[in-house]
C-alpha positions in Angstrom: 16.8 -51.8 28.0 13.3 -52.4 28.7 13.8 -55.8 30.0 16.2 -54.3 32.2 13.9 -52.2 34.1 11.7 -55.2 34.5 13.7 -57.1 36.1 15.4 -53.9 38.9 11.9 -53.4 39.6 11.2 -57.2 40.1 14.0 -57.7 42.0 13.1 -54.8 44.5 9.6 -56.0 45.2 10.6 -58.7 47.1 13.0 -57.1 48.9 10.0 -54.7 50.4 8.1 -58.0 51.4 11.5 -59.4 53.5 10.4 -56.8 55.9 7.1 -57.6 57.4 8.4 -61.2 58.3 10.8 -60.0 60.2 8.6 -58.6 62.5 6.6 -61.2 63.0 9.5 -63.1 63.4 10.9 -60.8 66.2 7.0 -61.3 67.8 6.9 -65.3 67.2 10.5 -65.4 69.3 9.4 -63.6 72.2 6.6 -65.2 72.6 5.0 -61.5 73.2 3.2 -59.0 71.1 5.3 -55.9 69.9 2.8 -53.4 70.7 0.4 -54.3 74.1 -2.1 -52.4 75.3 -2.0 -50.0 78.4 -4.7 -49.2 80.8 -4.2 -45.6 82.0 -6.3 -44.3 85.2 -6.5 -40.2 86.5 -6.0 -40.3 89.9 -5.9 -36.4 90.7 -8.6 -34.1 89.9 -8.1 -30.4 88.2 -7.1 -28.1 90.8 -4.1 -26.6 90.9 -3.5 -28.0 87.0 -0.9 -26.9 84.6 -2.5 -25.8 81.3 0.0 -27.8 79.1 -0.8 -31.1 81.2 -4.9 -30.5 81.2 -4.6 -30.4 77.3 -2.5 -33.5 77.7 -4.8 -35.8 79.3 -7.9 -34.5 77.0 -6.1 -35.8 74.5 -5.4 -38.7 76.4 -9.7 -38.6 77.1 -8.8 -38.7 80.9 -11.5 -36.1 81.3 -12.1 -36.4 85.4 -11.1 -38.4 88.3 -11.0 -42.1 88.1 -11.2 -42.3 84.4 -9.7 -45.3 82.6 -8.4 -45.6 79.1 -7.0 -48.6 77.1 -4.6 -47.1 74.8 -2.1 -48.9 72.3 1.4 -49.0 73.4 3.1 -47.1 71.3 6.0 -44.3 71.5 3.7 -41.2 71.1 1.5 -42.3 73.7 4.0 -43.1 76.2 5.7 -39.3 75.8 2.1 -38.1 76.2 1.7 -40.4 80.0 5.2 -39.9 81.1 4.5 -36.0 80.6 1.2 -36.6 83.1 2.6 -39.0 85.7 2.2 -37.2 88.0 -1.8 -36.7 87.9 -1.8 -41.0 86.1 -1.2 -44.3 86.8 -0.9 -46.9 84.3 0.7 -50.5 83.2 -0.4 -53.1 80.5 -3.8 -54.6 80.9 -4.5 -58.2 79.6 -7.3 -59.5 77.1 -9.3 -60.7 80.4 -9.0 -57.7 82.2 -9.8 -55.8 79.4 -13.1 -57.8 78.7 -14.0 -57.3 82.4 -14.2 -53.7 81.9 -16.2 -53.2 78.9 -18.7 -55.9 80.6 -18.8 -53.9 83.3 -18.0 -50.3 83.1 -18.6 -49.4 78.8 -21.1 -47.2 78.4 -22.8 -47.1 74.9 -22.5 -44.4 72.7 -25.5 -42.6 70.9 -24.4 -39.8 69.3 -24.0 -39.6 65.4 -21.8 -41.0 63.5 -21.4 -38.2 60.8 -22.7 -34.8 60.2 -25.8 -34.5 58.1 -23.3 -33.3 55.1 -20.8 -35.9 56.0 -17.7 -33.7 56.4 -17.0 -34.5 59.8 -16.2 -38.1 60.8 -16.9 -38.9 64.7 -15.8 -42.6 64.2 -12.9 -41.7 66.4 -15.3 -41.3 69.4 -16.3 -44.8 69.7 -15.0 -48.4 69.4 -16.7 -51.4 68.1 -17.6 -54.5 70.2 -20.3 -57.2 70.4 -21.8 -55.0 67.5 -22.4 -52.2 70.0 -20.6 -48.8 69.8 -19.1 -48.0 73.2 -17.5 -44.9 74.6 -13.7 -44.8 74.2 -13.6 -44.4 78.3 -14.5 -45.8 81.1 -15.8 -44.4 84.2 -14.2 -46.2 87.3 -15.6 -46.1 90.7 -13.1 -45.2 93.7 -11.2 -48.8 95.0 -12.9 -50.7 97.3 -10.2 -50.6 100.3 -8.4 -47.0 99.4 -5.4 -46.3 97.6 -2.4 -47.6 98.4 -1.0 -46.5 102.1 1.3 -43.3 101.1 -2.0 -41.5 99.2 -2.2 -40.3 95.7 0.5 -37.9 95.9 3.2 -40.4 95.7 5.0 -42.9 93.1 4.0 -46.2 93.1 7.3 -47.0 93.8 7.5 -45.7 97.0 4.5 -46.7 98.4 2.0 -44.5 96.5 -0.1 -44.8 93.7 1.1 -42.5 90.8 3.4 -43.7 88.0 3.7 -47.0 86.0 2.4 -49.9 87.9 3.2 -52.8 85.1 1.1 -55.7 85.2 -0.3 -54.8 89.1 -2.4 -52.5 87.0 -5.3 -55.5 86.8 -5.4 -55.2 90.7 -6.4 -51.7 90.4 -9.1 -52.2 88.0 -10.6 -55.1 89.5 -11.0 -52.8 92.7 -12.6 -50.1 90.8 -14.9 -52.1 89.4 
């Protein structure tokens, strides 16, 4: 019986492996990553703001106009920036891009990384690069040259500047800069 048991469990275990592959798999085909990263800029200040959407991009860290995050791509986040599109615009940023704005725009963070009895962790207030803590946002200046033609009130779509901008989000950021 015993030998038996060994060998169910043994067998399972390598079933549980057969899974990871397959993602990478999936990634290696494409050619693409599964999960990108998104930049996502606050275009509209707080008046006139809906209380449910305010707590919505604090949790986002969109504090303040022309803020810019770099957030992972996943499905909770995405919920989260659909429910403010109308006050955000974002689209997937690239390593370069990316680089260019901690270069240029990262401020460094000096606060504390615990309390003095360690209960409470603020590791999630900071990232890690060059061996420097950073702030988690950036501070944007407004683009050089405006918005686009129809104003910040309008989807990028039509003319405007709200809503998902896919990859012309770089263009955006390298204005701000």
């Amino acid at each position: 019986m015993e030998n038996e048991t060994e060998k169910s469990t043994m067998e399972k275990k390598p079933e549980e492996k057969a899974e990871k592959p397959v993602e990478k798999k999936v990634e290696a085909e494409t050619g693409k990553s599964i999960a990108k990263n998104i930049a996502v800029i606050r275009i509209r200040g707080l008046i006139n703001l809906r209380g449910d959407i305010n707590d919505t991009l604090d949790m986002l860290r969109l504090y303040r106009k022309n803020y810019c995050v770099v957030l992972p791509n996943i499905p909770a986040i995405i919920g989260m920036v659909k429910k403010a599109k109308d006050y955000i615009t974002w689209g997937e940023i690239d390593d370069e891009t990316y680089k260019l704005l901690v270069e240029k725009k990262s401020e460094e963070y000096k606060g504390r990384e615990a309390d003095s009895k360690n209960k409470i962790n603020y590791k999630n207030k900071y990232f890690v690069s060059n061996n420097k803590k950073y702030k988690k946002y950036f501070r944007l200046s407004p683009p050089r040259g405006g918005f686009e033609k129809k104003g910040i009130k309008t989807p990028f779509s039509k003319g405007g500047v709200l809503g998902n901008r896919k990859e012309k989000i770089k263009e955006l950021i390298k204005k701000m800069l």
